[in-house]
N, C-alpha and C positions, 0 to 999 in steps of 0.2 A: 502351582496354579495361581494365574493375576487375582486378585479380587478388585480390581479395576476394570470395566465394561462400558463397551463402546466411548461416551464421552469424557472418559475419565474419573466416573462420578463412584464415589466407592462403594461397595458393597453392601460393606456398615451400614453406611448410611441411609441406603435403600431397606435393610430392614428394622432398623432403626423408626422408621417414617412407618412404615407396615404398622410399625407395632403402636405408635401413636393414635393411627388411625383408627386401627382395633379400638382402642380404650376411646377414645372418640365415639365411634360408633355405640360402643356400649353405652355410653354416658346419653346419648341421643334416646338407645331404645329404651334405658330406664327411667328415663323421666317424661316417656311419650303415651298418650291417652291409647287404653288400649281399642283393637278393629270391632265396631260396635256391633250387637247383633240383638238387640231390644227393639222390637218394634215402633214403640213410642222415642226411639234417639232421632235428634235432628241432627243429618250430616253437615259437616261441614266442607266445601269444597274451594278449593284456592285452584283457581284460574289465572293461568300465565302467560298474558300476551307477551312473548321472546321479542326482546331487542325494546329499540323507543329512544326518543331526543336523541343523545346524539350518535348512539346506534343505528343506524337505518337495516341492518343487515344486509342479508341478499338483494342485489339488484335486477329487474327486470327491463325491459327495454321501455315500459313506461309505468312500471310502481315499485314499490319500496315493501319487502319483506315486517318490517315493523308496523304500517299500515293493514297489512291485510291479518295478520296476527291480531293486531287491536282490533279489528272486524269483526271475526271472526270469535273472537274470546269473549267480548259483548254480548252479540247474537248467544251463542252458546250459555254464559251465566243468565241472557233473560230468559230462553225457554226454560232453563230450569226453574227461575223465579216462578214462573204463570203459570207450570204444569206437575208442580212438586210442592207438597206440604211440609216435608220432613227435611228440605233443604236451604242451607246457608251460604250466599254465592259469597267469598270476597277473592277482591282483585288483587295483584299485584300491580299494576298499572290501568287507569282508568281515559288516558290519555296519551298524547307522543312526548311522556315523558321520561327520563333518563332514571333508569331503576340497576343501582350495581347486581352482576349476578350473585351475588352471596347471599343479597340481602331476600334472592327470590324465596330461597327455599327458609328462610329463616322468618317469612310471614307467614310460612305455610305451620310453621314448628311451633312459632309463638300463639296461634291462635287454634293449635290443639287440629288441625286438620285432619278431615279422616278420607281425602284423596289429592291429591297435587295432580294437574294436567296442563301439561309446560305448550304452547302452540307458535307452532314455526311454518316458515314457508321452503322446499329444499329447492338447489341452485345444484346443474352438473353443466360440465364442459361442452358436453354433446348434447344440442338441443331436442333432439328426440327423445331422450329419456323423460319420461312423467309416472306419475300416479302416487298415491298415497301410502306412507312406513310408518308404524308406529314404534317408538326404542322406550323400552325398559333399561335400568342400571344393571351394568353388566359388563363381563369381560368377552374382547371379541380378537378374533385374529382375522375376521375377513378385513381388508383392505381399507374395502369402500365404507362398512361401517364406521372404521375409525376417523377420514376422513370426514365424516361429515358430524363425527362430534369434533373435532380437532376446528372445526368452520364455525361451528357456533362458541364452543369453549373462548375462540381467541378475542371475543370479546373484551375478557378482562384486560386487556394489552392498553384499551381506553380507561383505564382506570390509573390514579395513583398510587403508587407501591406496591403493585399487586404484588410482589413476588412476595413479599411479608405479609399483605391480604391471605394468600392462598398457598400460604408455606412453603415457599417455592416450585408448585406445581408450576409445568410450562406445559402450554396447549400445544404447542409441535413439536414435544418429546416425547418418542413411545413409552421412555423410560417412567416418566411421570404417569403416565396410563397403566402401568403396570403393577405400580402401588397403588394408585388409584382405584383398582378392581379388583384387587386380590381377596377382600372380603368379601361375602358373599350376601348379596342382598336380603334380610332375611323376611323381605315381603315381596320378594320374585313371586312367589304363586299369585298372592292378589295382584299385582301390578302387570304381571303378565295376563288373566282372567280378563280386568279392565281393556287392557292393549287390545287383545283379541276379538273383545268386542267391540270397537270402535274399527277393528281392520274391517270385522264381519259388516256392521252396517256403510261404511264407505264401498266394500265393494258390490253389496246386497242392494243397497237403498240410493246410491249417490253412483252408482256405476262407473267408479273410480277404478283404475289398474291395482290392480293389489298387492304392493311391493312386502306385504308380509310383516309381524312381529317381530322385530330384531333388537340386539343387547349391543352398548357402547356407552365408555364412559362420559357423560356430560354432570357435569357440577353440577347445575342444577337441580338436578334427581340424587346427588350420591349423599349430602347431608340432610335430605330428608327424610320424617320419623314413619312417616303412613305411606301408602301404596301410590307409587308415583307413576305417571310415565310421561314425554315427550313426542308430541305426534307433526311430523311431518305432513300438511295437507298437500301439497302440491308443488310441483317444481317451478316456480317462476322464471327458469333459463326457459321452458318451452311455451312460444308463442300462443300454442292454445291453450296448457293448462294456466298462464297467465289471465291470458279473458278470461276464463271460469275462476280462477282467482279472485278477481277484481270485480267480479258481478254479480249482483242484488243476490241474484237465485241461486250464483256457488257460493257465496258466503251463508246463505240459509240452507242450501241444503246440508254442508259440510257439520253448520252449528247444530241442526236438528241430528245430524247423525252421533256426532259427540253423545249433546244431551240424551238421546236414546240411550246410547251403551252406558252411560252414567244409570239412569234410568234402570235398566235393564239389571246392571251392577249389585245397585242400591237393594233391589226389591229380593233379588236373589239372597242377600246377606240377612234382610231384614224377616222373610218369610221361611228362613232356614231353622225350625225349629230344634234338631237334631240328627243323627244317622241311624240307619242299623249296620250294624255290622255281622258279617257270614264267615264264619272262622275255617280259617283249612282244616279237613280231615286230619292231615299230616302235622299241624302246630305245635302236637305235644312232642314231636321229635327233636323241637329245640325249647327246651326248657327255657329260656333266654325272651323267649318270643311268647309273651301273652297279654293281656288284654286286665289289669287288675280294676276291678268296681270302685269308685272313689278316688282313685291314685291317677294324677296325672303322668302319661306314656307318651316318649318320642318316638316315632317313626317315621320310617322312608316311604315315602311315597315315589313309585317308581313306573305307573302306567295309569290314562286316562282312559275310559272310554262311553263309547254311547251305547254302547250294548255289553252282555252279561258275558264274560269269561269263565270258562271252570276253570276251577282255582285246581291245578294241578304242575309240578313241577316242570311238563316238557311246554308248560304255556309262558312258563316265569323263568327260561333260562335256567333251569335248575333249583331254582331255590323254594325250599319246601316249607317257610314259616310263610305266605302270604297270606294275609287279609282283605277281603273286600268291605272297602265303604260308602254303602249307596248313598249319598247326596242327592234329595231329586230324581232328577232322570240318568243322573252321570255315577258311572261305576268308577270308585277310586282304587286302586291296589298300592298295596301299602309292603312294606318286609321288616321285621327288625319290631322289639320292643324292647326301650329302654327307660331307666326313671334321670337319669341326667340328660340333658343336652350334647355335653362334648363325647360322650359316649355314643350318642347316634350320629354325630357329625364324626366319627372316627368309621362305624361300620358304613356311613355313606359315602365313604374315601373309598368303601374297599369295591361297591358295586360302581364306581364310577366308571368302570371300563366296560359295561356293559349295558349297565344306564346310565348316558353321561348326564341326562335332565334330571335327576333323583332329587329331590329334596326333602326336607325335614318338614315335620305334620306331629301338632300334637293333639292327644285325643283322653278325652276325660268324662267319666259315668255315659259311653256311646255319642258323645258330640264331642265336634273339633273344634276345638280350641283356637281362637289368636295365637301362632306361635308367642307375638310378644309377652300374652297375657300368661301364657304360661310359665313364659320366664320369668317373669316378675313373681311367680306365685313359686317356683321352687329356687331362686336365687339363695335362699339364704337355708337349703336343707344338704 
């Protein structure tokens, strides 16, 4: 069998580069502030107008993608300013000036951030398409998703040496996307939470088309330490959503919507005093699966909802260790208790064909934990 694939690039060295990234990423999460949950913490939020100077991005038939970003990014860190006590706006750019993308997420890292929110304008072939996506870092095989990080990604092309900049990633290799994503975000839940709330009030409050929460690799988001996402407000190829683009009142309603789900965000992490948790009848059938007082536990979190489930096997696919964790108004089900990490990321390999969205959730004395903060607390047992 080749270990040569498609452009010739070898094998090796595809996980070779995996494995860098790994230690990469780790080096990032352990020395990254952990997701705050003190009511008296002031957030810190790093706002990304995409593109600038000699960027312009996407073109419209009469504006420029880096314009309405910087617009838009403004608007949005001043209503946070004038209607948040607990919040710290900074910019990545405050002007149409030329900001490398490495350097976006590495002001978000060095100033301890505790959300990154990257803001772009999207561009399609066919000018009828519009409405507002927001992407979390992720790995995707839809098409179109990859596309349209591969449109922002190629930015770096305007930079010098990128290929040593950015370790030989190339923006129109899938191959490069493939390393790129193969680790897995390990703030997809909060980044995803965030997304969701900005799709909810664009399509709720700004009666925006609702292209949906969706996963695709952009750099911008993949070396960053806290919960990130990139929101696409509008397609400037469509002549109408361009006017609403470019207008007083779409640039404020867009920013008010933002800062709401920030907002919104914020107060839910900050007002979260703890859980209870409701044990399955059935949990002691796997000794494996329990809940120890004092001892931080990894689990799979493997279903959401807004209303109560009975916790019984033919509701859970089968599986008879699950746990309910009420948050608020939202029921979490969970499966699996482990006291390592790579031991729950191995039993959430195994549910992955059942629940492809499963992820990891750590819980300690009935409250969840910061994944990261967890880590950092048992790295060294």
């Amino acid at each position: 069998m080749s270990t040569e694939i498609k452009n010739g690039k070898p094998l090796a060295n595809i996980i070779h580069n995996v494995i860098m990234i790994t230690l990469l990423l780790f080096v990032i999460i352990s020395s990254a502030s952990a997701l705050p949950v003190e009511k008296d913490k002031v957030w810190v939020i790093v706002i990304d107008a995409g593109h600038g100077g000699r960027d312009a991005g996407a073109s419209g038939a009469t504006s420029r993608e880096s314009d309405i970003a910087l617009a838009i990014a403004l608007k949005t860190g001043e209503y946070l300013e004038k209607n948040t006590e607990n919040v710290k706006v900074i910019y990545t750019r405050e002007d149409d000036s030329t900001v490398d993308l490495r350097e976006r997420p590495k002001i978000a890292n060095k100033n301890k951030a505790d959300l990154f929110i990257s803001i772009h304008a999207n561009w399609a072939k066919q000018k009828g398409v519009m409405g507002a996506e927001t992407y979390i870092m992720g790995h995707t095989k839809n098409q179109a998703n990859l596309e349209v990080a591969m449109k922002e990604n190629e930015v770096i092309y305007m930079e010098d040496d990128y290929s040593t900049k950015y370790e030989g990633f190339d923006p129109k290799s899938q191959e490069s996307y493939i390393e790129f994503t193969l680790m897995q975000n390990i703030f997809q839940e909060q980044s995803t939470d965030l997304a969701d709330k900005i799709q909810t009030q664009f399509r709720e409050r700004v009666s925006r088309n609702d292209r949906n929460v969706k996963q695709a690799g952009f750099w911008v988001l993949f070396t960053t330490s806290m919960p990130s996402v990139l929101v696409e407000t509008g397609f400037i190829s469509n002549p109408d959503e361009e006017k609403f683009l470019n207008s007083k009142q779409g640039q404020d309603y867009l920013a008010s919507a933002i800062f709401r789900a920030c907002r919104d965000y914020i107060n839910e992490i900050d007002q979260r005093s703890g859980i209870s948790i409701v044990k399955n009848q059935n949990l002691d059938q796997n000794p494996g699966s329990s809940i120890s007082t004092g001892e931080i536990v990894f689990m799979v979190q493997i279903a959401t909802s807004s209303s109560k489930r009975e916790i019984n096997p033919e509701n859970f696919k089968g599986l008879n260790d699950v746990v309910e964790l009420n948050v608020q108004a939202r029921f979490k089900y969970a499966s699996g208790s482990f006291s390592n990490y790579p031991t729950a990321a191995e039993y959430r390999k195994k549910l992955e064909s059942f629940y492809p969205g499963a992820f990891i959730i750590a819980v300690k004395d009935n409250k969840i934990l910061p994944l990261q903060e967890a880590l950092e607390l048992t790295k060294n047992k």
